[in-house]
Structure formats: C-alpha cells, structure tokens
OpenMM code with the backbone's topology and positions (N, CA, C; nanometers):
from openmm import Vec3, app, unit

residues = "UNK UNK UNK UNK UNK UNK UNK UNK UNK UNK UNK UNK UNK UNK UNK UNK UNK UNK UNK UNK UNK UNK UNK UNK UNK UNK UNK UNK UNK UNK UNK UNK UNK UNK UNK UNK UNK UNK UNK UNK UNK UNK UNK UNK UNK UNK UNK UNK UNK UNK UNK UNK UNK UNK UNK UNK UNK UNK UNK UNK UNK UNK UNK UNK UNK UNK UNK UNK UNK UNK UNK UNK UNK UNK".split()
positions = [
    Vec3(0.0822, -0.1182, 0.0000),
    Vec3(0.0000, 0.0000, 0.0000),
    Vec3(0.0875, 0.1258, 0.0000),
    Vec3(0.2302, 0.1103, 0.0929),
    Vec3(0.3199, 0.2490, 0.0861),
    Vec3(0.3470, 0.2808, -0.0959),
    Vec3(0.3254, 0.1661, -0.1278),
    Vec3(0.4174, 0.2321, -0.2901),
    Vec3(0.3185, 0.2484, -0.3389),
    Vec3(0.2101, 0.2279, -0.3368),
    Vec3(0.1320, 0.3170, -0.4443),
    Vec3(0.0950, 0.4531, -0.3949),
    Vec3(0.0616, 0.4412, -0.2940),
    Vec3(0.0269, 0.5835, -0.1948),
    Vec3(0.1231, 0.6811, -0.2675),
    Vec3(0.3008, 0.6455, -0.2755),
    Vec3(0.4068, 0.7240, -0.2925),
    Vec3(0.4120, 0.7380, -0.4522),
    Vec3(0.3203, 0.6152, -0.5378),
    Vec3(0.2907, 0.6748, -0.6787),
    Vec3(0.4182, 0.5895, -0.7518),
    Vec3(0.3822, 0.4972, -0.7062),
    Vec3(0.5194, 0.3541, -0.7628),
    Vec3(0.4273, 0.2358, -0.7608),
    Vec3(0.4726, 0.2159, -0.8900),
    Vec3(0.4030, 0.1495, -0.9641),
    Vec3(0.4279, -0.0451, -0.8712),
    Vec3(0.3358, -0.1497, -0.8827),
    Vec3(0.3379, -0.2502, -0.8313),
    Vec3(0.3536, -0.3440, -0.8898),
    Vec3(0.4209, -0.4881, -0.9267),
    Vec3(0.4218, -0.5870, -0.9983),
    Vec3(0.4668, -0.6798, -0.9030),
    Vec3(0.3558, -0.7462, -0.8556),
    Vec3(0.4117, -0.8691, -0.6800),
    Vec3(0.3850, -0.9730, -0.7813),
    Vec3(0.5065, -1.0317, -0.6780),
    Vec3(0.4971, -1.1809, -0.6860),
    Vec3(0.4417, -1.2863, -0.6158),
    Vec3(0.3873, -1.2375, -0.5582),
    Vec3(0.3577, -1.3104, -0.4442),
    Vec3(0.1872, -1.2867, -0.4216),
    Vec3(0.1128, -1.3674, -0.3651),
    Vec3(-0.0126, -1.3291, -0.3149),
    Vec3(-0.0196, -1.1590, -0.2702),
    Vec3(-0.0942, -1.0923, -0.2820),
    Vec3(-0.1285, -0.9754, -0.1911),
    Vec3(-0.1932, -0.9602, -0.0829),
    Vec3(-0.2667, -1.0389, -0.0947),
    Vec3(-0.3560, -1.1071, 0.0407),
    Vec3(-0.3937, -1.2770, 0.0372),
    Vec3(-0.3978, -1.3005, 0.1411),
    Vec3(-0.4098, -1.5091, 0.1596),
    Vec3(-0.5100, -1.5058, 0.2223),
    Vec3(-0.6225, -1.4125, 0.3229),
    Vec3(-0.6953, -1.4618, 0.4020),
    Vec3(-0.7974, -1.3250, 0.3822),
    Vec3(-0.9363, -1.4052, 0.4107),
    Vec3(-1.0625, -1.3012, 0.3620),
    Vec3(-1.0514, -1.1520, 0.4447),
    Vec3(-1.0165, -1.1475, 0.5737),
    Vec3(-1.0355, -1.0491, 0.6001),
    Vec3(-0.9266, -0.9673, 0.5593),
    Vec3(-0.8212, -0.9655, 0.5398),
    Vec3(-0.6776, -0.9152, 0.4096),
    Vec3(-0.7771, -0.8244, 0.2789),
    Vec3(-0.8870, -0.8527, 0.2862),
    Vec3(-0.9511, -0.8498, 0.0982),
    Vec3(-0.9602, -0.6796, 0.1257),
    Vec3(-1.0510, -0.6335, 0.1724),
    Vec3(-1.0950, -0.5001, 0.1735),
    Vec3(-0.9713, -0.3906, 0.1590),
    Vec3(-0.8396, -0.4364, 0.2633),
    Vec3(-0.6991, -0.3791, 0.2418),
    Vec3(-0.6860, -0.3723, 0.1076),
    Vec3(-0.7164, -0.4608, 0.0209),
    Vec3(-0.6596, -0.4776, -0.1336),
    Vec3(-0.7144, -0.3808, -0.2083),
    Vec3(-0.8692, -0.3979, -0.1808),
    Vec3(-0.9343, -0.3152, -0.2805),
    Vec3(-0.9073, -0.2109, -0.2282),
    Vec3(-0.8851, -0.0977, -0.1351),
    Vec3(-0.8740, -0.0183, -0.0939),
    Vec3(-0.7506, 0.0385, -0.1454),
    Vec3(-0.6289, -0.0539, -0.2108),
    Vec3(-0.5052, -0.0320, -0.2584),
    Vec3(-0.5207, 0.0140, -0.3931),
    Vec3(-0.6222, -0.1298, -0.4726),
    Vec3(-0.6380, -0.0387, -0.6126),
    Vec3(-0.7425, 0.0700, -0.6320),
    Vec3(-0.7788, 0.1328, -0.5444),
    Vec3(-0.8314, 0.2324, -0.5388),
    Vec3(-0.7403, 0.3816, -0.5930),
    Vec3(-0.6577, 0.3298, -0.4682),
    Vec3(-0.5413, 0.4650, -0.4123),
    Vec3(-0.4448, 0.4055, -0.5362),
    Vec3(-0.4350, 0.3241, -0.6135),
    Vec3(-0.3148, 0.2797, -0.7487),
    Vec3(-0.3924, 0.3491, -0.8388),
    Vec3(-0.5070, 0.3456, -0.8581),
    Vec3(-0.6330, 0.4089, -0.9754),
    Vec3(-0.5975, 0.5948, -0.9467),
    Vec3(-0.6135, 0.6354, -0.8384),
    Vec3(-0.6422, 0.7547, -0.7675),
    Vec3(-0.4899, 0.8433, -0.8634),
    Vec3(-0.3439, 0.7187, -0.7835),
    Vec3(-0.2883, 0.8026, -0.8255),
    Vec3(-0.2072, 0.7550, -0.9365),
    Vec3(-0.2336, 0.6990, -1.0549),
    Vec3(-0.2343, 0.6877, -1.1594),
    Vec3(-0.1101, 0.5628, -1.1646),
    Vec3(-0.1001, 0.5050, -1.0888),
    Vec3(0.0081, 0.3901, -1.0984),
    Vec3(-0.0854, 0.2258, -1.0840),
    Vec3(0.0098, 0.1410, -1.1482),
    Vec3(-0.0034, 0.0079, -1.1643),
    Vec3(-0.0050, -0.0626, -1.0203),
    Vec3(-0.1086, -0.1774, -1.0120),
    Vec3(-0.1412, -0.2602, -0.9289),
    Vec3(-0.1379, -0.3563, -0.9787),
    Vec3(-0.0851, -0.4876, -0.9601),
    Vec3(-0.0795, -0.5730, -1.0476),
    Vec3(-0.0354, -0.7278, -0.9989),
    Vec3(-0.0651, -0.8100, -0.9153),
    Vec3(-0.0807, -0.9356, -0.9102),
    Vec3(-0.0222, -1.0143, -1.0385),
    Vec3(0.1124, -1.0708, -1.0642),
    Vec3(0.1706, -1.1483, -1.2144),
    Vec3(0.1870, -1.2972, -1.1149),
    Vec3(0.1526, -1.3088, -0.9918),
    Vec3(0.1702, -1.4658, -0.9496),
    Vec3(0.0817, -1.5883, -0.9971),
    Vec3(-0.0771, -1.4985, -1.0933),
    Vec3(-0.1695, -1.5561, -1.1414),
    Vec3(-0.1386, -1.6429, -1.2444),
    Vec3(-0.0404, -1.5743, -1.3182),
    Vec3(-0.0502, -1.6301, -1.4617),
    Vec3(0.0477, -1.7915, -1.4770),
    Vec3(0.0950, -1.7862, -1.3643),
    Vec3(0.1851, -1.9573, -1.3487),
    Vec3(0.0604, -2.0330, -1.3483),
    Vec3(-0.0435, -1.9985, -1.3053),
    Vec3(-0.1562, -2.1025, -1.3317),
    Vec3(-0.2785, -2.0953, -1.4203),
    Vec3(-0.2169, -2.0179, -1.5294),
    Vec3(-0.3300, -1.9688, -1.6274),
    Vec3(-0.2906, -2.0572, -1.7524),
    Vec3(-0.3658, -2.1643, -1.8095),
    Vec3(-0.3176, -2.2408, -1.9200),
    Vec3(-0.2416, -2.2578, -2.0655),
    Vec3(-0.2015, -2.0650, -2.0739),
    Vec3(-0.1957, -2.0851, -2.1913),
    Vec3(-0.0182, -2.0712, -2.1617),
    Vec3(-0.0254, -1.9972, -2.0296),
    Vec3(0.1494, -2.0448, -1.9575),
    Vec3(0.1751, -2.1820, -1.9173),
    Vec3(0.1295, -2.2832, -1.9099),
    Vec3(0.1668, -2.3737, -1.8778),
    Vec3(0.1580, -2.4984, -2.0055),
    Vec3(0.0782, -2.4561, -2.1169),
    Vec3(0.1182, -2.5083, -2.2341),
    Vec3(0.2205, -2.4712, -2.2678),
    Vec3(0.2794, -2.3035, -2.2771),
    Vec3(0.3963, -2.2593, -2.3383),
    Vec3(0.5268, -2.3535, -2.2410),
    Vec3(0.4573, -2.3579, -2.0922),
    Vec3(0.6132, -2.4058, -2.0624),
    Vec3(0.6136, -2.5684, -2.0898),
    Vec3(0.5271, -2.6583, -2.1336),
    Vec3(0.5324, -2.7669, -2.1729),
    Vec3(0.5862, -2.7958, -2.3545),
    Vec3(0.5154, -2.7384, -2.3939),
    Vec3(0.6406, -2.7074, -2.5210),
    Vec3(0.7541, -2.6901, -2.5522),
    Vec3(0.7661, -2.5240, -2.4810),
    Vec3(0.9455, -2.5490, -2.4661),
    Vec3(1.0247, -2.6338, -2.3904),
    Vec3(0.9915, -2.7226, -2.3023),
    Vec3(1.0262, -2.8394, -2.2751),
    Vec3(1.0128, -2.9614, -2.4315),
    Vec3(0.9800, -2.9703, -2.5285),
    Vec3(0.9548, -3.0752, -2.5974),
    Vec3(1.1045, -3.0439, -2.6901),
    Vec3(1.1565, -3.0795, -2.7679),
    Vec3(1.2838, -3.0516, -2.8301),
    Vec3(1.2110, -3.0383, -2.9682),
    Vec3(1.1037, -3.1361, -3.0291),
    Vec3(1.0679, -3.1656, -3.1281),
    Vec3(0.9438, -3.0445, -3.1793),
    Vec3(0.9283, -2.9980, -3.0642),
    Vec3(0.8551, -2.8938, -3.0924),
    Vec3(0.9308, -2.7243, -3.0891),
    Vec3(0.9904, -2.7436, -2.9768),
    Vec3(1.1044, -2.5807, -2.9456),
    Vec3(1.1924, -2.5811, -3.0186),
    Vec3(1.2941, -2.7044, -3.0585),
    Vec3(1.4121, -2.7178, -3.1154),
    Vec3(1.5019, -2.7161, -2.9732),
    Vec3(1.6444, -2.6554, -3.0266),
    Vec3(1.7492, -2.6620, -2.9078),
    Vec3(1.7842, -2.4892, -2.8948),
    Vec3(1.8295, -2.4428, -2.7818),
    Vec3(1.8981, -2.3534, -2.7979),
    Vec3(2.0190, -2.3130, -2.8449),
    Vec3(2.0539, -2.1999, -2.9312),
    Vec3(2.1213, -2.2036, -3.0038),
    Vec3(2.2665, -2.0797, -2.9325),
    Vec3(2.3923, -2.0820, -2.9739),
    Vec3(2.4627, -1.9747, -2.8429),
    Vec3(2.4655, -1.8717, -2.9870),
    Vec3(2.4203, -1.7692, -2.9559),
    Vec3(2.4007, -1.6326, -3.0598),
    Vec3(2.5560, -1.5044, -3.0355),
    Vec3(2.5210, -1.4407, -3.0935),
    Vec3(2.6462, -1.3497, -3.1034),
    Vec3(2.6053, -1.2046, -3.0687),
    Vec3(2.7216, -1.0966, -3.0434),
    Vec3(2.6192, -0.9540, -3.0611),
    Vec3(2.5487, -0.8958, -3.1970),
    Vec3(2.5771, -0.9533, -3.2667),
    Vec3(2.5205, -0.9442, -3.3702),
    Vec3(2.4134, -1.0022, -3.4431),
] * unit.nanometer
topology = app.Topology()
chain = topology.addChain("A")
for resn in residues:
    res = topology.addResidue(resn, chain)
    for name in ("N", "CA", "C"):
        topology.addAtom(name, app.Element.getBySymbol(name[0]), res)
C-alpha cells in the first residue's frame, strides 16, 4: 500500500492477500493505485493460467522448441 500511496508502480509476486479479512486492504489499494495513476498488479496468477503452462510444456519438448542455439552480438 506504501508504494502506491508514494505513486510507484506494483508488480508482486507473491499473493497480496491469503486470508478473507486481508480483501478489503486490497481493494482499498487499487483504489489509491487508480487515484494516483500507478499500476497494481498481481503477475503470481498467470503460473496457473493455461496458456502459460502449455507454453512451458512445449518449450520443454525438443521436437517442438528445437534446441537452444549460443548467438552473437550481432
């Protein structure tokens, strides 16, 4: 809640809240992130959103990703 208040932007990793009464704190955060024009943003979701966990089952397949290749600066 200090960093958005201070107008810094948020990208957690982690839960923001684990337990119901935690909830109202939250919304009350993207309120004050809305208010003062910065990002609120929960990215711990998307490890369990399917279209990330196809991508990481693919690039696991060789026959499908290929191999990595060692590139140059150029």
């Amino acid at each position: 809640m200090k960093a958005v208040i201070e107008g810094i932007n948020v990208l957690a990793d982690k839960p923001m809240v684990i337990s119901l009464d935690e909830f109202p704190k939250l919304e009350e955060a993207f309120i004050v992130a809305e208010n003062n024009g910065v990002l609120l943003y929960d990215i711990m979701t998307e490890r369990h959103m399917i279209t990330a966990i196809l991508q990481r089952e693919l690039a696991l397949k060789q026959e499908v990703f290929g191999t990595l290749q060692i590139g140059t600066e150029d």
